[in-house]
C-alpha positions, 0 to 999 in steps of 0.5 A: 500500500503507497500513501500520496499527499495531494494538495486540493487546487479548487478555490474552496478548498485552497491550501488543504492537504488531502493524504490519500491512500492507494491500494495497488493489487497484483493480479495473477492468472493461475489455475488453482484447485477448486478449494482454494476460494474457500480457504482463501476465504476462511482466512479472511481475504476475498478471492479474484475468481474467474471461470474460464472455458474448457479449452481454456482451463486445458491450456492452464492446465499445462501452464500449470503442470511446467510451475508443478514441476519447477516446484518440484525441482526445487523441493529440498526435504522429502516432505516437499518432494511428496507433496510436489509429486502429488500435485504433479500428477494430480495436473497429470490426472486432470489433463488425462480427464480433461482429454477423455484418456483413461489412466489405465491406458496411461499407466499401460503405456508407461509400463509398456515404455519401461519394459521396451526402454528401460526406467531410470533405475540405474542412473545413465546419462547420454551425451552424445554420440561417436 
């Protein structure tokens, strides 16, 4: 919050000081979970709220899934590190709903991948070819 002192310039008011406060609120779009209103509101402050489009929130969803994983990168104990996987593939789950794929056919692609190359298990780096 800034405060700005104005000085009032018409004729009844001449030489009066007026202090004025301005709020400046930062807007941020981000796709939240659909609880978040609630609890934003239990502590107090009032939520900026939109619902969008499907195609939308599709496109969110993505956005949302790159800052889970950048969260994720960051985790530094294995608490952090639980939770941050649990939001990564709860975005996972949603955009699977989101596109109608059933997650079994998802977790049967993975184990089909791991089965023809391999997981990451054992630590193996590429770098390049001779």
């Amino acid at each position: 919050m800034r405060s700005i002192v104005r000085i009032c310039q018409n004729k009844s008011n001449i030489g009066t000081i007026k202090l004025v406060t301005i709020t400046f609120v930062t807007m941020t779009t981000k796709l939240v979970r659909d609880k978040i209103p609630e609890i934003i509101n239990a502590a107090g402050k009032r939520p900026i709220i939109e619902s969008v489009t499907p195609q939308h929130v599709y496109l969110l969803l993505k956005e949302k899934l790159i800052e889970e994983a950048q969260e994720l990168k960051e985790t530094k104990t294995r608490e952090a590190l639980v939770e941050e996987l649990a939001d990564v593939l709860e975005v996972c789950i949603s955009l699977a709903e989101y596109e109608q794929v059933d997650w079994q056919e998802v977790e049967a692609k993975r184990k089909t991948k791991g089965e023809e190359r391999g997981r990451f298990a054992k630590g193996l780096v590429w770098k390049g070819n001779l």
